[in-house]
C-alpha positions as CSV (number, residue, x, y, z in Angstrom):
1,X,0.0,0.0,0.0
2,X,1.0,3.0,-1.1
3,X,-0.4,6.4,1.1
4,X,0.3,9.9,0.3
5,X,-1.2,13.7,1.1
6,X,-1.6,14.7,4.6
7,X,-2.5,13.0,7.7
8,X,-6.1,12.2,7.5
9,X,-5.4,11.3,4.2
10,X,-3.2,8.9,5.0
11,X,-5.3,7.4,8.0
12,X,-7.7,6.5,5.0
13,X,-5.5,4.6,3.4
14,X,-4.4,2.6,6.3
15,X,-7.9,1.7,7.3
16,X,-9.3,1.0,3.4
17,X,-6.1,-1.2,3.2
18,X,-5.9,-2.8,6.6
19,X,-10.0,-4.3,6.4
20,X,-8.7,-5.2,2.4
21,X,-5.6,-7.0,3.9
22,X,-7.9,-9.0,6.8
23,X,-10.3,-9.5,3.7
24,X,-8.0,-11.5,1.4
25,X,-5.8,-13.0,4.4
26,X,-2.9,-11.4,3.3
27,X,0.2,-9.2,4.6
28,X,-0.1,-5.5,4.7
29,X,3.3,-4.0,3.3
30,X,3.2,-0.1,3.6
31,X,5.6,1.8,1.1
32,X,6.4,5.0,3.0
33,X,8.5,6.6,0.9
34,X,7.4,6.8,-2.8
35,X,4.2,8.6,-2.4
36,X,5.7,11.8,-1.2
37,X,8.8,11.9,-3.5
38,X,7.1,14.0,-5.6
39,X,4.9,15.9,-3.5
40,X,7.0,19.3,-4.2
41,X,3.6,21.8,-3.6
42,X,2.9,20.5,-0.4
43,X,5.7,19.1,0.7
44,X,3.8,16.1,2.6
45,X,5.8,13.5,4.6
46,X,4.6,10.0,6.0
47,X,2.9,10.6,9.2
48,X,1.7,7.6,10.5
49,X,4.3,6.8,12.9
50,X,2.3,8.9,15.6
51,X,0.3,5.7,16.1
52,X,2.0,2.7,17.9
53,X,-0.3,0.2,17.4
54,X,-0.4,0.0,13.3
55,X,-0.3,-3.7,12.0
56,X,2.0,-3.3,8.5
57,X,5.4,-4.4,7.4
58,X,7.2,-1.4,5.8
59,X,8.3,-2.2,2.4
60,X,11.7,-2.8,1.4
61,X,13.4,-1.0,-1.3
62,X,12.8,-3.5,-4.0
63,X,8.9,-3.5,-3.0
64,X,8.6,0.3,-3.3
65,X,6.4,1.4,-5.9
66,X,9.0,4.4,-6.9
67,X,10.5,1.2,-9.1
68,X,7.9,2.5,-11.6
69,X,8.9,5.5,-12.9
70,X,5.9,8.9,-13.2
71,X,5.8,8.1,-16.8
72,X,5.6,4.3,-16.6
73,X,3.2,4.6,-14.0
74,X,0.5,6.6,-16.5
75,X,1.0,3.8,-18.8
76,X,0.5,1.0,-16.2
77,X,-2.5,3.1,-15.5
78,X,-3.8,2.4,-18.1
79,X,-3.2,-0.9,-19.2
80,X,-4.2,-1.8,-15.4
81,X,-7.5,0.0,-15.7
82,X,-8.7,-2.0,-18.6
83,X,-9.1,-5.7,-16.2
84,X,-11.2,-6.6,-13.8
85,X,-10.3,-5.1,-10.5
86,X,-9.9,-9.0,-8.7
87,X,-7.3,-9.5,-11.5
88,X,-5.3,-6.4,-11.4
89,X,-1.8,-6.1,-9.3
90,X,-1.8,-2.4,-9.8
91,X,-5.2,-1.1,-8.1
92,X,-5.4,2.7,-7.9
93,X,-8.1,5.0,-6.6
94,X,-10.4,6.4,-9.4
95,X,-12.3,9.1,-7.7
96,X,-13.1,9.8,-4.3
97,X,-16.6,8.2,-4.4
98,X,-17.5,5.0,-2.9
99,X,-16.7,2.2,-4.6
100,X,-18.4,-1.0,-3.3
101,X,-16.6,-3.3,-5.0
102,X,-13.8,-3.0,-3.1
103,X,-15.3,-4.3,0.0
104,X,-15.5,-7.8,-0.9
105,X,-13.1,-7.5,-3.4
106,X,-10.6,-10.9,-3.8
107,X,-7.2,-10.6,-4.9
108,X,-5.8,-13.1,-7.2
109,X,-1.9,-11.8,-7.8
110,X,0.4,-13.0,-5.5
111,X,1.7,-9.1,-4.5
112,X,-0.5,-6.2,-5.1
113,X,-0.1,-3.0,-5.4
114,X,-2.5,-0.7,-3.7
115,X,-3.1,3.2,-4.1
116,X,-6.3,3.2,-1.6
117,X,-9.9,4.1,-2.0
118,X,-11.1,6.3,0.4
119,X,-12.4,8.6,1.9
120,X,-15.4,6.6,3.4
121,X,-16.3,4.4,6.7
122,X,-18.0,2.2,4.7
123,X,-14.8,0.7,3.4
124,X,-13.8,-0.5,7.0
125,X,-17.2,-0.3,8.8
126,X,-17.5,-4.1,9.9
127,X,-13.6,-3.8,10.9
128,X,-14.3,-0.1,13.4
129,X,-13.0,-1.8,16.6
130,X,-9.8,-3.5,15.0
131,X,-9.3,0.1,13.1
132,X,-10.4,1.5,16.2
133,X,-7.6,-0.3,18.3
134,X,-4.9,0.3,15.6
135,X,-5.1,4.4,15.9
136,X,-4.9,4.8,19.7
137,X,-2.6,7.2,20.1
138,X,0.1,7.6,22.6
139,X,-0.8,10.8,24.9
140,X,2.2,10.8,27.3
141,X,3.9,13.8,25.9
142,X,0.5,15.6,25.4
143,X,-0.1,18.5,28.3
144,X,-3.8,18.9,28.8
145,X,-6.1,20.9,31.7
146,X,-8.1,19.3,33.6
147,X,-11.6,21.2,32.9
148,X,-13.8,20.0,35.6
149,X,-17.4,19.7,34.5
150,X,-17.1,20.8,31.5
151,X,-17.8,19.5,28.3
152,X,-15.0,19.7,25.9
153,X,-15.9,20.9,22.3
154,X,-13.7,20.6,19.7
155,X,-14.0,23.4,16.5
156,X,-11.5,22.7,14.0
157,X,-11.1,25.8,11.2
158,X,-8.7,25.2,8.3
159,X,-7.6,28.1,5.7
160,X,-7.5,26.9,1.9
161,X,-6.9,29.9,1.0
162,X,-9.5,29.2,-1.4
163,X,-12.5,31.6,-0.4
164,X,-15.2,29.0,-2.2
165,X,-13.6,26.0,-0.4
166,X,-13.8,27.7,3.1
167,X,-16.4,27.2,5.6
168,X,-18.2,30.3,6.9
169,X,-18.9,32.2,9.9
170,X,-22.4,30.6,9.7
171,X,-21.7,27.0,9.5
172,X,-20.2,27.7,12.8
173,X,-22.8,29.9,14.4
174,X,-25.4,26.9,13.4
175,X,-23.2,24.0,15.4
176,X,-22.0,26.3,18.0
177,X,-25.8,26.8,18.6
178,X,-26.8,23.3,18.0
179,X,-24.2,21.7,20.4
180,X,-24.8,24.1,22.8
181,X,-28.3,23.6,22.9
182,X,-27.4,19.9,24.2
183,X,-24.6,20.3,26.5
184,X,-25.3,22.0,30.2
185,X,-22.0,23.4,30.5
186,X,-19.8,23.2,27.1
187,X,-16.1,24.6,26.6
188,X,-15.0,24.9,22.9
189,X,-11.4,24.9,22.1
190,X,-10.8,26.3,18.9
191,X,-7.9,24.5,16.5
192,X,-6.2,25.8,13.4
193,X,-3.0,26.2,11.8
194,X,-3.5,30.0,12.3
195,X,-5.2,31.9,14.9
196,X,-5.6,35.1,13.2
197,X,-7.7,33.1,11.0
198,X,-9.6,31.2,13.2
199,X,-10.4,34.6,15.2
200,X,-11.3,35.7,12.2
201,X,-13.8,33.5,11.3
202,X,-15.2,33.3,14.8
203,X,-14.8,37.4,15.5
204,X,-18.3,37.3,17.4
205,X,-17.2,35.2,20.1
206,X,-14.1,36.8,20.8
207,X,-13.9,37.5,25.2
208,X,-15.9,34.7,25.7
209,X,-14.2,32.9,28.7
210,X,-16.4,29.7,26.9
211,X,-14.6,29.8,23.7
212,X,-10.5,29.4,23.7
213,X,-8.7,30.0,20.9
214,X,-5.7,27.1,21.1
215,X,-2.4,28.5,20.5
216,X,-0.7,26.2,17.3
217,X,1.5,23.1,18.3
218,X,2.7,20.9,15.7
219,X,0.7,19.2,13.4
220,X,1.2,15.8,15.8
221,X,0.4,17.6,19.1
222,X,-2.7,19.5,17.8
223,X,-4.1,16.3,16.6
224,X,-3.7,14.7,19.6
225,X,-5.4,17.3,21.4
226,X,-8.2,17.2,19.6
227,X,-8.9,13.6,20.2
228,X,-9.1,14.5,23.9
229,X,-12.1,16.3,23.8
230,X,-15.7,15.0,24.0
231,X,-17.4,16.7,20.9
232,X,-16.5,18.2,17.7
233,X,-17.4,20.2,14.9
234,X,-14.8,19.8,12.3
235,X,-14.0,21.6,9.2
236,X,-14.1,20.3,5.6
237,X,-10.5,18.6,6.1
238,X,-9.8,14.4,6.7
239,X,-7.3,15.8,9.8
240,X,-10.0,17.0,11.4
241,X,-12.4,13.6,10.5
242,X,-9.9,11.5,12.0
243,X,-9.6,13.8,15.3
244,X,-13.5,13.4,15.7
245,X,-13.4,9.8,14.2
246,X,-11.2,9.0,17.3
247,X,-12.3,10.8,19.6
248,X,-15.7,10.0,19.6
249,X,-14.8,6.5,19.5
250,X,-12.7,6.8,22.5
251,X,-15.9,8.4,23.9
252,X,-17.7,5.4,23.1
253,X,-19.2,6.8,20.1
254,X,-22.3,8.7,18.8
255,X,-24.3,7.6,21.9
256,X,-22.1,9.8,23.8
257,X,-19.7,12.1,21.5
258,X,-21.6,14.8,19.0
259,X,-19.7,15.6,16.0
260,X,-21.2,17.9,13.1
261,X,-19.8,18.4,10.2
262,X,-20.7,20.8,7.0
263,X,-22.4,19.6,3.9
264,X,-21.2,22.1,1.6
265,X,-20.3,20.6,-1.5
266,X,-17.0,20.9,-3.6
267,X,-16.6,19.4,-6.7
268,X,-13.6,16.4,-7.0
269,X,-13.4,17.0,-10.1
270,X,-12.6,20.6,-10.2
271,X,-11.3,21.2,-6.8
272,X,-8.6,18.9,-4.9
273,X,-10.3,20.0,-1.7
274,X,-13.5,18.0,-2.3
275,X,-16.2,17.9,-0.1
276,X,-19.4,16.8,0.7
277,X,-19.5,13.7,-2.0
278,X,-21.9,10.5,-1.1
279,X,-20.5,8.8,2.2
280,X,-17.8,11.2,3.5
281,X,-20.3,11.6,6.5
282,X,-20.8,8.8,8.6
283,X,-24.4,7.8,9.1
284,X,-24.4,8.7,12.6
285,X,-23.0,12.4,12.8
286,X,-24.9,15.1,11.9
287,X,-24.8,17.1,8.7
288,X,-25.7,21.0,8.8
């Protein structure tokens, strides 16, 4: 398996691989080196270390997909594309739909390689406790107050710098409302790679002793934070998915962690920040 892009990205393409691995019985090898080799906008590296409990062999030099080289990969692409996906040994996503023949999808090559589907639960819902289990994170080095009685609300804003692909002041006015109509005594902790943004965005509530705006850590850290808390309203971004994924299931999930998320709609095929396609939302969180 081959992941690349950011962090929630890449948790995708553990968990789509991992349930595919179970699936067909077989080893899960992870190349973590070829997907970001040519990553020069971003400048993404692998990031899945921060999780302990992964179940992968990392590939060896000789299994890396950077064997193929960007221009005999388009061709393999295409020769690839035209067999049936059980037959293939180079499957690559197509899309960020959901594709449902992946779930019970049976390998017949020996040694596959796998540029994951994603980004859906569905791929991996009958797996959640194993993937579950497999991203519990490690919070020894994570300093975080102890707010007694309160209900800890995460709000995750992220910049594109894309006016069209940001969230507005009003999605967050609706679940700032809507969460705290069902908590008695909620706390939001407000995360972003910039605070001038995210103060910004959230001007009106600026000097409420309610709402803190969380200074930046590292990309790690700030993940790990927002894990801790009880509920979330995330932004249109897989880091902050994964945050609510996780922490809701180490809640115990939607019985007793909210998450909302937007349902603004960005074209795939236009936009690489896509959002809002069919299944990005898990059935149980709510969509405003």
């Amino acid at each position: 398996m081959r992941p690349n892009g950011g962090l929630g990205n890449q948790i995708f393409c553990y968990a789509v691989a991992r349930r595919l691995a179970i699936h067909n019985q077989a080893e899960l090898v992870i190349d973590n080196v070829s997907g970001f080799l040519y990553d020069y906008t971003y400048q993404r590296k692998y990031a899945l270390d921060i999780f302990p409990n992964l179940e992968f062999r990392r590939a060896t030099w000789f299994e890396r997909v950077m064997l193929f080289s960007r221009f005999s990969k388009r061709i393999l692409k295409i020769i690839e594309s035209r067999k049936a996906l059980g037959n293939r040994f180079y499957i690559f996503q197509a899309g960020v739909v959901f594709n449902p023949s992946i779930i019970n999808l049976k390998l017949k090559k020996k040694i596959v390689y796998f540029e994951p589907f994603g980004q859906s639960e569905r791929y991996f819902s009958d797996i959640k406790e194993i993937i579950s289990h497999d991203l519990k994170l490690d919070y020894c080095d994570i300093q975080w107050p102890d707010y007694v009685d309160r209900e800890v609300v995460c709000i995750h804003t992220r910049d594109f710098g894309v006016s069209s692909s940001n969230l507005d002041q009003a999605y967050y006015d609706r679940a700032i409302s809507k969460i705290s109509g069902k908590l008695s005594k909620p706390i939001f902790l407000v995360f972003g790679a910039s605070v001038h943004f995210s103060r910004q965005l959230l001007t009106k509530y600026s000097g409420r002793s309610d709402i803190i705006f969380m200074p930046p850590d590292s990309a790690e850290n700030d993940f790990k934070k927002m894990t801790l808390c009880n509920h979330f309203i995330i932004s249109n971004s897989t880091f902050a998915w994964w945050a609510a994924w996780i922490g809701s299931h180490r809640m115990g999930g939607s019985t007793s962690s909210t998450v909302i998320a937007s349902k603004k709609i960005i074209n795939a095929e236009t936009n690489p920040t896509a959002w809002g396609f069919e299944s990005l939302i898990p059935d149980e969180w709510e969509s405003i």
